[in-house]
Each structure stands twice: as C-alpha cells, then as structure tokens.
C-alpha positions as CSV (number, residue, x, y, z in Angstrom):
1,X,-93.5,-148.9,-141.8
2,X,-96.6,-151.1,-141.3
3,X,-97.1,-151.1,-137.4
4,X,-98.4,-155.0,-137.7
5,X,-96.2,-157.6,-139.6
6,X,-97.3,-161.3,-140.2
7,X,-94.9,-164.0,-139.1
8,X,-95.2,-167.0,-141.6
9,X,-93.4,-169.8,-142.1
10,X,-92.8,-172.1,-145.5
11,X,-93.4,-174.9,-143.1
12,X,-95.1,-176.3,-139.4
13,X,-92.1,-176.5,-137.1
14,X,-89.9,-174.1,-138.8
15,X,-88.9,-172.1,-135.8
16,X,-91.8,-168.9,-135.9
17,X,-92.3,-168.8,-132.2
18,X,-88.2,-168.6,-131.7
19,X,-88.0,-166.4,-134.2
20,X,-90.9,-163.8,-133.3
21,X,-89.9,-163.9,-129.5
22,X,-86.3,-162.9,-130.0
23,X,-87.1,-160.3,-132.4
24,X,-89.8,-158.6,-129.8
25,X,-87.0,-159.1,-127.0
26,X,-84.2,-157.8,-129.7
27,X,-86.3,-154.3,-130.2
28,X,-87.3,-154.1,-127.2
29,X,-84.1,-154.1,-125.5
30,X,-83.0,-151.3,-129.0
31,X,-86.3,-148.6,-127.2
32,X,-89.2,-150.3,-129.9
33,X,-91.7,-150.6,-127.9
34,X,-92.3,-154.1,-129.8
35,X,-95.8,-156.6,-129.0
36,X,-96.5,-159.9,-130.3
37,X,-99.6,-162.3,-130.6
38,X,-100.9,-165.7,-132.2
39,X,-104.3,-165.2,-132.4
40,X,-104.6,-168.7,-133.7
41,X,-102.9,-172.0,-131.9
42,X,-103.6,-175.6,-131.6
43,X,-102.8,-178.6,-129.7
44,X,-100.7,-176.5,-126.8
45,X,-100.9,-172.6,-125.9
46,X,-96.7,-173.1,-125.3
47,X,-96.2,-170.4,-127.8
48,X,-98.6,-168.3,-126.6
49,X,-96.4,-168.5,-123.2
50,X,-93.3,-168.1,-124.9
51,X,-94.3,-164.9,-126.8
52,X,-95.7,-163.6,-123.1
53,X,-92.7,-164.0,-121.5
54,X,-90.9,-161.9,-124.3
55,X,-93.3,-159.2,-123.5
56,X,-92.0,-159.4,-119.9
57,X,-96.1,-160.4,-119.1
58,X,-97.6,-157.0,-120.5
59,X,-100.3,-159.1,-122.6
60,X,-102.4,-161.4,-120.9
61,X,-102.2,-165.7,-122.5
62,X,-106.0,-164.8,-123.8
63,X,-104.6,-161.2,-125.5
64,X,-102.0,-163.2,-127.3
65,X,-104.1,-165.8,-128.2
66,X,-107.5,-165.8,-127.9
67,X,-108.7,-169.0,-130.5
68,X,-107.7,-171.9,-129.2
69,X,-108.6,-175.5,-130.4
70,X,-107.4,-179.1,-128.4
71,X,-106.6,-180.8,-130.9
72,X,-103.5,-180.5,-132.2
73,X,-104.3,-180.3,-136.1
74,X,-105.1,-177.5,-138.9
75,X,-107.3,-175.4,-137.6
76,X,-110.3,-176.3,-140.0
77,X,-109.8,-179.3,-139.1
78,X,-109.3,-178.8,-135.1
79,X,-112.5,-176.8,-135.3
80,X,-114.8,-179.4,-137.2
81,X,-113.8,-182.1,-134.5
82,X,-114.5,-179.7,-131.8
83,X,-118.0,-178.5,-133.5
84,X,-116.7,-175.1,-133.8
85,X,-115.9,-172.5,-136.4
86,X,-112.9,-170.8,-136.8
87,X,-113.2,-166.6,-136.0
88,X,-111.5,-164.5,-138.9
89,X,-112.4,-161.0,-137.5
90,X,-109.3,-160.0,-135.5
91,X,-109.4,-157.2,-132.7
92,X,-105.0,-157.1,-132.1
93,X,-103.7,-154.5,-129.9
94,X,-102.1,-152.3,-132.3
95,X,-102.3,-149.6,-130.9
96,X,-100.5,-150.5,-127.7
97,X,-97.1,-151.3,-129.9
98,X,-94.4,-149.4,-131.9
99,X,-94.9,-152.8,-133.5
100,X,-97.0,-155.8,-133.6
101,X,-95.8,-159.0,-134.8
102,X,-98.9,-161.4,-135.3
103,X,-97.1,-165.3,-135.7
104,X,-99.0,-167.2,-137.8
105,X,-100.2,-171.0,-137.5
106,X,-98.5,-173.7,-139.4
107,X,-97.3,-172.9,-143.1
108,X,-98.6,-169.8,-145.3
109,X,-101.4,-172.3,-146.7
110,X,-102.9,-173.8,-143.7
111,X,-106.7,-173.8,-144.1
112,X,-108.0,-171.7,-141.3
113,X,-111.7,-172.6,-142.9
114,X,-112.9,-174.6,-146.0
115,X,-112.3,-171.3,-148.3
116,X,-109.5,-169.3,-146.3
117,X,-106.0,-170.4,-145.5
118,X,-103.4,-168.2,-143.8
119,X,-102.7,-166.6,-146.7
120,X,-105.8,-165.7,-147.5
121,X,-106.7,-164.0,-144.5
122,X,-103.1,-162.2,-144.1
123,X,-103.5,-160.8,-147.7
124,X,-107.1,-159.3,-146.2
125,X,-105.8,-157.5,-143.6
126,X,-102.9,-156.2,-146.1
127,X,-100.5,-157.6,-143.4
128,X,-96.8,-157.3,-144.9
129,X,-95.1,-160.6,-143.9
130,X,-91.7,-162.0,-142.6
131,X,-91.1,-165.5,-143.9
132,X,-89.3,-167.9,-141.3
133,X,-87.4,-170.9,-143.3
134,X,-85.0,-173.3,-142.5
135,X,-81.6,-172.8,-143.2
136,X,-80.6,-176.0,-144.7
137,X,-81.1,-178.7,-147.3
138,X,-84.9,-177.8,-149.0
139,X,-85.2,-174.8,-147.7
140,X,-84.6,-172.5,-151.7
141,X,-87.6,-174.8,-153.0
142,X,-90.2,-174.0,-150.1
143,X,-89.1,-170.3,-149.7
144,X,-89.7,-169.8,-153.2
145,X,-93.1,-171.3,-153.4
146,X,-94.0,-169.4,-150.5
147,X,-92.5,-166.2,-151.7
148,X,-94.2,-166.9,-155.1
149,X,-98.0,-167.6,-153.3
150,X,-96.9,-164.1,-151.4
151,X,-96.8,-162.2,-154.4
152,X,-99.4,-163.8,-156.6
153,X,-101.9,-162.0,-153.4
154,X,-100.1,-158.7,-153.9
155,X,-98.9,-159.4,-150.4
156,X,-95.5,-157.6,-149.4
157,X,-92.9,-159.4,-148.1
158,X,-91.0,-157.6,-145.8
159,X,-88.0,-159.8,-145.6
160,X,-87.2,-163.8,-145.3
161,X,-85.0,-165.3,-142.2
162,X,-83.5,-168.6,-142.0
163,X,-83.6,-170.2,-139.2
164,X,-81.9,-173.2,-137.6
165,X,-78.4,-171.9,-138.9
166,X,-76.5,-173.8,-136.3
167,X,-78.1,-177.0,-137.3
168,X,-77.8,-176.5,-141.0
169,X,-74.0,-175.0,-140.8
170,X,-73.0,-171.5,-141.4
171,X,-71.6,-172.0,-144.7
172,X,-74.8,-173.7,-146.2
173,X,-76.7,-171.3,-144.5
174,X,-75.2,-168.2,-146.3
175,X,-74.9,-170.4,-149.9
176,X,-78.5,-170.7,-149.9
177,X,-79.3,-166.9,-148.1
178,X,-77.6,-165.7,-151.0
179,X,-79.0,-167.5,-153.6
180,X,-82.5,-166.6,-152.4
181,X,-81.3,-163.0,-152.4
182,X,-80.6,-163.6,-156.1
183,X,-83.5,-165.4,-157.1
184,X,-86.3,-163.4,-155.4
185,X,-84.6,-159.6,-155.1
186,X,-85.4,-159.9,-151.5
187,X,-83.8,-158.6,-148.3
188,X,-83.0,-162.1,-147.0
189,X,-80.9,-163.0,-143.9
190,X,-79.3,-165.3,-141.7
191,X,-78.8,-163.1,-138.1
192,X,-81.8,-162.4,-135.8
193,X,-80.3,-159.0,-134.9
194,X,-79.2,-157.8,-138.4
195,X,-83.2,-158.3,-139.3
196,X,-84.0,-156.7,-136.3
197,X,-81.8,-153.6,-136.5
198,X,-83.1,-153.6,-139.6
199,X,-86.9,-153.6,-138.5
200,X,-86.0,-150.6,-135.9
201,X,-84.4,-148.3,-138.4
202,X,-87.8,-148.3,-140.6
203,X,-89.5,-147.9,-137.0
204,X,-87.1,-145.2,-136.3
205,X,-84.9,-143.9,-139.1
C-alpha cells in the first residue's frame, strides 16, 4: 500500500478533519504507526489542532500545517488578498509513518492557484485518495462527480466513506452506500473502523 493517502472530500464541511483524526486514532490504537497533516488550511488552524491531538502531539501545528492564509476563503483566493502565492512543493514526513494521511482543503476542485486545484496537485504526487461524503440526501450525485474527476486523472481511489450517518439515518445511509457500491465498483462504507481495519490489513496483511 501507498504509505501516503489523500483525504478529499466531494464538498467544504463534509466532515474530513473527523474523519482523518479518528482513522489516525483508530490505527493507531490496531499497532499502525499512523501520521496525519493538512499542509494547506484557511481561515482557522482548528484542524490542524485536531489532527495534533490524534497524534497524541508527535507533530508540531507548523509540521501538520505549514501554509496558512487568514482569510478564510479558497486558497487562490486567500493568497491573492494576502499578496502571497500558494507553495505546491510538499516536504510531508513520510517517512516517520506506517501511514500518512494528508487532509485535503475544501472539495477535490478547490483552486489552490489560477491553473491547479486539489486535484490537480494530488494526481501529481500520484496520491491515492479516500473520498469523505455525506451520508444523506445529495450525497450519490457529488460522490459520483468526484469519483468521475478521480478517474478521468488516472487517480486511484482507495475507497469512499460517508459521513454524518447519524444525521442522515442508518437506513438511508446504507441505501445510498450500496448504490455507490453498484454504480462505481468501489469499496464504499459507512463505519470508521470497518475502513480502518481495512486500511491496516493492506498495512499489515
């Protein structure tokens, strides 16, 4: 398995930071010696925070995110208002981590720059990604045009979670994981720690 994989999400707000903090504190606790980052936040370093308290402190705020913009907007946009470009080149800790889990910023097109959005940069590095939807109502019609952007840049997706089950109901919640499932042949699922048993046995068959 790839030792870094790309949190995304088919929408801002979607539930990444919850996500990737319970699934570093999930493999963690299962002996995966399991790291996250967002090199990229605006507006608040709160997830930043979050994602360091998963780690039980072992990166420091600046490790786990070191570009930072005020304002809390796209990027691009963050970064003309502050006179400031946007840094592409990445230097993660890999190596320090079974596994790396990079969360992304915003949805999977978020302009980072004029000419690169998160896509665009996550298909560079040849991240595979995790997609982070919402459970309910909407969610088939954004997963799938974020699954179908994925593809068209040869990028692999690892699997898709839906979050926010609780709020969306169990039942719709497994209607629409399994009709994802059908329509994009994709490992696709509703439990945290079914994905992330799942993400340890590739780690350690």
């Amino acid at each position: 398995m790839n030792p870094t994989v790309f949190i995304t999400g088919t929408d801002t707000g979607v539930g990444k930071t919850f996500v990737t903090a319970a699934l570093v504190r999930m493999l963690r606790a299962a002996g995966v010696h399991a790291g996250a980052v967002k090199p990229i936040a605006t507006g608040s370093r709160d997830d930043a925070r979050v994602l360091r308290a998963a780690m039980d402190g072992e990166l420091t705020q600046a490790e786990i995110n070191p570009v930072f913009f005020r304002r809390p907007l796209a990027p691009m946009v963050a970064a003309g208002l502050e006179r400031k470009r946007v840094p592409l080149r990445t230097n993660l800790p890999t190596k320090r981590f079974d596994l790396l889990l990079v969360e992304g910023i915003g949805g999977w097109l978020v302009p980072l720059t004029t000419r690169v959005t998160v896509a665009d940069w996550v298909a560079r590095h040849r991240w595979p990604i995790i997609i982070v939807a919402r459970a309910g109502l909407g969610t088939i019609n954004h997963t799938l045009l974020t699954v179908e952007s994925a593809q068209r840049r040869g990028v692999r997706i690892t699997a898709i979670v839906l979050n926010d089950v609780d709020k969306a109901g169990v039942v719709a919640a497994r209607r629409n994981a399994a009709t994802l499932r059908r329509l994009t042949k994709l490992p696709v699922f509703v439990s945290l720690k079914v994905l992330s048993e799942a993400l340890r046995k590739q780690i350690q068959p």
